[in-house]
C-alpha positions as CSV (number, residue, x, y, z in Angstrom):
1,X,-10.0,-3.4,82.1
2,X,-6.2,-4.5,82.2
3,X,-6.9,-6.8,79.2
4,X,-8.4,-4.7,76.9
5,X,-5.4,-1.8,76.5
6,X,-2.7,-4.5,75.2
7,X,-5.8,-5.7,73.2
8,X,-6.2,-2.6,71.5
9,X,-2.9,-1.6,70.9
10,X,-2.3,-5.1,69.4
11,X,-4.9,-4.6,67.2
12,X,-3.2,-1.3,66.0
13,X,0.1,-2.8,65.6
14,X,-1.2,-5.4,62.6
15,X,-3.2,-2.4,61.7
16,X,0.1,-0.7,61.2
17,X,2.0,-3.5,59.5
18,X,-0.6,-4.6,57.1
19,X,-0.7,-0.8,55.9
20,X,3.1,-1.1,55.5
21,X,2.9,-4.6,53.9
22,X,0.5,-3.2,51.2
23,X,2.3,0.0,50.5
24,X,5.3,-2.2,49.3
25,X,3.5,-4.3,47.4
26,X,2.4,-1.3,45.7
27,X,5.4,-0.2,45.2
28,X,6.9,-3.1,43.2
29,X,3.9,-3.5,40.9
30,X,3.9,0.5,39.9
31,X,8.0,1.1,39.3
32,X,9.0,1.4,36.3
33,X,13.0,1.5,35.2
34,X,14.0,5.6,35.7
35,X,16.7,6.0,32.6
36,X,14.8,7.9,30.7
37,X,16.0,11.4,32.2
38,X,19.7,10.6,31.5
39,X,18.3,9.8,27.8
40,X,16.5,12.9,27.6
41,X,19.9,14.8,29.0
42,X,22.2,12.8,26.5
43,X,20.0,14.0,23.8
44,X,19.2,17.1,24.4
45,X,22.2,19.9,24.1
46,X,22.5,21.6,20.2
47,X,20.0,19.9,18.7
48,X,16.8,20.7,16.5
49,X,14.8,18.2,17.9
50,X,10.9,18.8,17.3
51,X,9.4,15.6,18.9
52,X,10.3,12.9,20.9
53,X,8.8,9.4,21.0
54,X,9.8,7.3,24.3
55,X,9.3,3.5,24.2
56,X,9.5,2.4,28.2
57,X,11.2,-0.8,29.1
58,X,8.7,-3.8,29.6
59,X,8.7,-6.5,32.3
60,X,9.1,-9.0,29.8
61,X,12.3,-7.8,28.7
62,X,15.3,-10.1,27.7
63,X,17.4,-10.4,31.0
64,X,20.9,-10.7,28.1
65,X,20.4,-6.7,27.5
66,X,22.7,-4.7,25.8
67,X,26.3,-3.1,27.1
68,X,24.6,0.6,26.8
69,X,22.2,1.3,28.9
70,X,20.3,3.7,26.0
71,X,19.1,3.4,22.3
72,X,18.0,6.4,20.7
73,X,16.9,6.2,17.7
74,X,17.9,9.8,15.2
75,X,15.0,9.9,12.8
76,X,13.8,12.9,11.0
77,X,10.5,14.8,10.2
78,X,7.3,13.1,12.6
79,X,5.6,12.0,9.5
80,X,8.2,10.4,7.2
81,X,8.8,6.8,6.9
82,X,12.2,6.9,9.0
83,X,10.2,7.6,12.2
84,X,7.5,5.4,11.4
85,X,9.8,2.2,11.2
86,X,11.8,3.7,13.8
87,X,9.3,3.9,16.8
88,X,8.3,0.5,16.3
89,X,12.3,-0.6,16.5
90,X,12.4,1.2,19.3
91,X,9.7,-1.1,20.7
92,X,11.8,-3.7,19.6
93,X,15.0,-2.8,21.5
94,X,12.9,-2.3,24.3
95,X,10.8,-5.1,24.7
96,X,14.1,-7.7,23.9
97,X,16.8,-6.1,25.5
98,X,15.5,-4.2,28.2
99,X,16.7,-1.1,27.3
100,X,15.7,2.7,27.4
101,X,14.5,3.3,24.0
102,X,13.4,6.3,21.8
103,X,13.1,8.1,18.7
104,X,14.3,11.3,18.5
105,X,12.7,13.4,15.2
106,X,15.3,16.1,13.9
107,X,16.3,17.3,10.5
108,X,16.6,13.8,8.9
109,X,20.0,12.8,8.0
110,X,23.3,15.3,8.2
111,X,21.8,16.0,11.7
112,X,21.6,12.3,12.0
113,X,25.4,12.2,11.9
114,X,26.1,15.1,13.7
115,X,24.3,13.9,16.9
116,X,26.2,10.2,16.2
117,X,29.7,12.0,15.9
118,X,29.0,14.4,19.3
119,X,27.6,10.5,21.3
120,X,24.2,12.6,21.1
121,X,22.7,9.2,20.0
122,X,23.3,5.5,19.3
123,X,21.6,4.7,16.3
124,X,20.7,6.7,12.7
125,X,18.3,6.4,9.7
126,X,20.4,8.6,6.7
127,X,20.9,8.8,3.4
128,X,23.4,7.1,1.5
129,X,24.5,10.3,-0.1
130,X,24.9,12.3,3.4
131,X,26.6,9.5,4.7
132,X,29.2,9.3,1.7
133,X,29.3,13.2,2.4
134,X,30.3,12.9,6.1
135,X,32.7,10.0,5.3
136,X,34.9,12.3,2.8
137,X,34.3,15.3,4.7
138,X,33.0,17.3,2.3
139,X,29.4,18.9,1.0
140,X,27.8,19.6,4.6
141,X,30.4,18.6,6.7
142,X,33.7,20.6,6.8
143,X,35.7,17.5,8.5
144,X,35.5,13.5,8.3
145,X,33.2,11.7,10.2
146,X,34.9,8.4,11.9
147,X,32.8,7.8,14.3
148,X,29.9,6.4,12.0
149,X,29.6,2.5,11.1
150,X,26.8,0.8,8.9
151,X,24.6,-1.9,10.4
152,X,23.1,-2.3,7.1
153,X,21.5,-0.8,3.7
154,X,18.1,-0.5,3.6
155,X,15.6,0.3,0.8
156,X,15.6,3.1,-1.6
157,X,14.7,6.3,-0.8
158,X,12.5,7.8,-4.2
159,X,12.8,11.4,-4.9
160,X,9.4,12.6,-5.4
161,X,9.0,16.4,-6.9
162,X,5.4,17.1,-6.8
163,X,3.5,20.2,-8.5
164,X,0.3,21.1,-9.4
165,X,-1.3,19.5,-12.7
166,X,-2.0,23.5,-13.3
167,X,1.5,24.7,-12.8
168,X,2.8,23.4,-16.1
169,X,6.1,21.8,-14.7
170,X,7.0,18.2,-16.4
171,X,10.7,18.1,-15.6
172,X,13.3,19.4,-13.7
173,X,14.2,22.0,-16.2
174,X,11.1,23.5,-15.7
175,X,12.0,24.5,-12.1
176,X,13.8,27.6,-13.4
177,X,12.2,31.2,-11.8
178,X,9.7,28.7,-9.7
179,X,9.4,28.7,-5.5
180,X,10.9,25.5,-4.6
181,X,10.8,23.8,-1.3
182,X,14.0,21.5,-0.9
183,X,13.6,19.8,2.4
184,X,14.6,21.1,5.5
185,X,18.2,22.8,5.6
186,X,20.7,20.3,5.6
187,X,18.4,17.4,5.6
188,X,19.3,14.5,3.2
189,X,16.5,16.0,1.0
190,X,18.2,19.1,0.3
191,X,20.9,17.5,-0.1
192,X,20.0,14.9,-2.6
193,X,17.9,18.1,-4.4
194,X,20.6,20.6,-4.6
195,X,22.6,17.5,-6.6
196,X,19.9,16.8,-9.0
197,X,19.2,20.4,-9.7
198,X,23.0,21.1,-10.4
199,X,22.9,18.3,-12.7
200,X,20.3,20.1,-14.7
201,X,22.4,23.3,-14.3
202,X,20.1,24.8,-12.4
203,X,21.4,26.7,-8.6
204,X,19.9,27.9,-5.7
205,X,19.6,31.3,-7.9
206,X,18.0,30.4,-10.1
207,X,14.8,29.6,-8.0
208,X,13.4,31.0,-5.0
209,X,14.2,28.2,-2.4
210,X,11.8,27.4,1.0
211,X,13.2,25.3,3.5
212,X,10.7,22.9,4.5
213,X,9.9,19.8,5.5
214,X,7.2,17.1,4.5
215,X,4.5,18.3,5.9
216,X,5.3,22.1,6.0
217,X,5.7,21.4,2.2
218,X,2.5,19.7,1.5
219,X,0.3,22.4,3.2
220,X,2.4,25.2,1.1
221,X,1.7,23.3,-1.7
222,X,-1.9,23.0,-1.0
223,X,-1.9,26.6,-0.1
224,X,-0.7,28.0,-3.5
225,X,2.5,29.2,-1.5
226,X,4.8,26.9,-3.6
227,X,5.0,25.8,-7.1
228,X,6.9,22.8,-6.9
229,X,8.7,20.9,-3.9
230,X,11.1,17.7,-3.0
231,X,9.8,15.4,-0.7
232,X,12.4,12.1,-0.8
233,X,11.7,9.2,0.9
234,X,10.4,5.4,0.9
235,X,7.2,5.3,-0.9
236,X,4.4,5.8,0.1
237,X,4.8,9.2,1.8
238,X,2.3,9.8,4.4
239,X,2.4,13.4,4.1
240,X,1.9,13.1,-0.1
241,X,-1.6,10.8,0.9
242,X,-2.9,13.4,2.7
243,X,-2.1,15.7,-0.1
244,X,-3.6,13.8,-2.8
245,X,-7.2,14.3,-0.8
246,X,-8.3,17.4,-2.8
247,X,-5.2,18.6,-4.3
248,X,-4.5,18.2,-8.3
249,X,-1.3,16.6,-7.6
250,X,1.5,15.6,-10.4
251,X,4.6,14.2,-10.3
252,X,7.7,15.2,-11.8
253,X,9.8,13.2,-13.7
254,X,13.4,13.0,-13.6
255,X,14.5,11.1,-16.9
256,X,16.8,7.9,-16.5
257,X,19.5,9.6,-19.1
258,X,19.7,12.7,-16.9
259,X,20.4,10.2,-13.4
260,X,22.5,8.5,-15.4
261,X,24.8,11.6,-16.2
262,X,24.5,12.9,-12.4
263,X,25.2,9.5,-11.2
264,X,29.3,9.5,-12.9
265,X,29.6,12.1,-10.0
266,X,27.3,11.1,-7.5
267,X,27.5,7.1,-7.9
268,X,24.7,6.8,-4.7
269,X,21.9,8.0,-7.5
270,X,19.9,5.1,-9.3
271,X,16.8,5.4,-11.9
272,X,14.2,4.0,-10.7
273,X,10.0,4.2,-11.1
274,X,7.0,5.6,-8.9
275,X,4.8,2.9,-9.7
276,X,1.0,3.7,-10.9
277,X,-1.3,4.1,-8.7
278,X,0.9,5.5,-6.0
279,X,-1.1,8.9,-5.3
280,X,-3.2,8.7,-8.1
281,X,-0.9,8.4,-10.7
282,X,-2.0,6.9,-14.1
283,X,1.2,6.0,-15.2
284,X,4.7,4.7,-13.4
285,X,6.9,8.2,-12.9
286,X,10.8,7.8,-13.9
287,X,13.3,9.5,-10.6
288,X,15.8,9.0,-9.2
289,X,16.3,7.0,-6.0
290,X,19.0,7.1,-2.8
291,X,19.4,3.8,-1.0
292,X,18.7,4.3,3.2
293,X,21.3,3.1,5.6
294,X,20.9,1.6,9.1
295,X,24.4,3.6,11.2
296,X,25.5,3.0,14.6
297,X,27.8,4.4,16.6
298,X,31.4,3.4,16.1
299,X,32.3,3.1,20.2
300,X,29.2,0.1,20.6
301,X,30.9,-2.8,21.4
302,X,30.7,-5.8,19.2
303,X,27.8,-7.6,21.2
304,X,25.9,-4.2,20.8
305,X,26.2,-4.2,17.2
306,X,25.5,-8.1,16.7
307,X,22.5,-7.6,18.6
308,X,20.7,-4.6,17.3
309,X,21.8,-6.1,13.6
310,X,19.8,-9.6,14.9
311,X,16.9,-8.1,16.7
312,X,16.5,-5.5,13.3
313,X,16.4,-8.5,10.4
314,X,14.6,-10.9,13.0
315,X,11.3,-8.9,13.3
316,X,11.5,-7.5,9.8
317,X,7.7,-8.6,9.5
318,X,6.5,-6.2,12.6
319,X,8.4,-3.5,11.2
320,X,7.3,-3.7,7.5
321,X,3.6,-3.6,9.0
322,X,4.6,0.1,10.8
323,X,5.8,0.6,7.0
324,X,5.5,-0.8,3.7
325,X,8.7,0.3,2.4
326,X,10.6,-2.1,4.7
327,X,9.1,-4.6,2.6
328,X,12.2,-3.4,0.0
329,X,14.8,-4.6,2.6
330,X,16.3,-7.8,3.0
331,X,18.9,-10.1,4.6
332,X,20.4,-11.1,1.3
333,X,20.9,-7.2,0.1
334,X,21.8,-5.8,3.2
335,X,25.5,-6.0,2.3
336,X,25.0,-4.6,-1.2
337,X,26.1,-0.6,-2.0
338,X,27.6,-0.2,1.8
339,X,28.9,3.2,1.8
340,X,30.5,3.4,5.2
341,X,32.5,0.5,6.9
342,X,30.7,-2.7,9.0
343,X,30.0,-2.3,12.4
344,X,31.7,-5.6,13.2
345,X,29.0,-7.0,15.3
346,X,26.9,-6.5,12.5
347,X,30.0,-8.3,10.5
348,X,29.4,-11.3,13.4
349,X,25.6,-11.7,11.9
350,X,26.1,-12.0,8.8
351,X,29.2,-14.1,8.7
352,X,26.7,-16.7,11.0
353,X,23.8,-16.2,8.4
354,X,26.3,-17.3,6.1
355,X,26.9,-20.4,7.4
């Protein structure tokens, strides 16, 4: 009988510590890196964010990470090309630096800047024009932006004005006493729109303006609410696909003279074509085009910059198949029409690709 207590109570003590063994071991395989509430925190204050797309840090990330500790990707609306390429550079980041990276969907790009210049964010897809804006201080921004520097310039964002075949609008001038959507308020689109219409001499008066984004446009478009309505971006647009799907959809045009004219003033514009075919189009549609920039953060250090630049061109093929329009950017042109200065670790890649 004097054997069997110590017996038992042996027994319960390896009970006890292979319970305790397997609870860590549990422990390490299901933990996952917790930055993503100080991303969520850093991102959140005086914003008009209206989705969020989190890409968590994999076990297979590259143990030479980055300085900061978050990359948060400023995008725009959920269904425009911006956040498409975006979420899969997030990936990116993620996967080879072993960071906490996101997208963060706002008003596309003067927000973009605004959530740079208050250290809201790391990283922004914008507009050439808004960024030339924010530089100067001037249209949408009331003081110069310094805190902004270019990574690289992408591919060209195509202004696409889209009507009804039954509407009887062919150009611009047509606009005149028409419901107009521009983009949402102070988004690069309504930017880039209020520019082109003034170049036609036509204001915000003399139309009835909606504020609205891609998709909110396309469904008061397919709902008779609208008569015409700017949707600029890469091309294809997804939310102009879905549109085309039982809707008599036309394009503007926006005649190469009349860019030409705007473009003295506004040197960011170039005439370029919607080629056939693009929603249904019979024939290629002249407009006018913005060139997209890749902008960082001024305060990265120079490590940071040369290796989001490298870890951007490197995987160019992953992200052009989130995307087709990435298939318009390249290392050689990446340097070409800068509007705001080189991040110089960005200026470190490319000085190295040149040799």
């Amino acid at each position: 009988m004097q054997t069997k207590f110590p017996l038992k109570r042996l027994s319960a003590v390896l009970l006890l510590g292979l319970l305790a063994a397997c609870s860590d071991n549990d422990s390490q395989d299901t933990a996952k890196p917790a930055a993503s509430a100080p991303a969520t925190e850093q991102s959140a204050a005086d914003t008009t964010v209206t989705e969020t797309t989190e890409v968590t840090t994999t076990e297979s990330a590259d143990q030479d990470g980055l300085d900061t500790r978050f990359v948060t990707i400023a995008t725009g609306g959920a269904s425009g090309p911006y956040n498409i390429i975006a979420t899969s550079l997030a990936e990116i980041y993620s996967n080879e630096y072993g960071v906490n990276s996101k997208t963060q969907t706002t008003g596309a790009s003067v927000e973009n800047i605004n959530l740079l210049n208050q250290d809201k964010v790391e990283m922004a897809f914008v507009m050439s024009d808004v960024l030339s804006d924010a530089l100067a201080g001037t249209g949408s921004f009331p003081n110069k932006i310094d805190k902004v520097q270019q990574i690289a310039a992408l591919y060209p964002n195509y202004v696409q004005v889209v009507t009804s075949k039954k509407s009887g609008i062919k150009t611009l001038d047509d606009l005149r006493g028409k419901r107009v959507a521009v983009g949402a308020q102070n988004s690069g689109v309504e930017v880039n729109a209020r520019n082109l219409l003034n170049g036609h001499d036509i204001s915000y008066d003399d139309i009835t303006v909606d504020y609205l984004g891609y998709a909110e446009a396309a469904d008061a478009l397919k709902a008779g609410k609208l008569d015409a309505a700017f949707l600029t971006s890469g091309l294809p647009n997804a939310s102009l696909m879905e549109l085309e799907q039982g809707f008599d959809l036309q394009l503007v045009a926006i005649e190469p003279d009349r860019v030409a004219d705007i473009a003295k003033d506004q040197s960011y514009f170039v005439s370029l074509e919607i080629p056939a075919d693009t929603y249904g189009n019979e024939q290629a549609i002249p407009t006018a085009a913005i060139m997209n920039a890749l902008v960082i953060r001024s305060d990265l250090s120079e490590a940071d910059g040369y290796k989001l630049t490298k870890a951007f061109f490197d995987n160019l093929a992953k992200l052009e198949n989130s995307h087709q329009a990435v298939k318009d950017v390249s290392l050689k042109d990446a340097q070409e029409g800068l509007v705001a200065p080189l991040h110089p670790g960005a200026k470190k890649f490319y000085d190295e690709q040149g040799q």
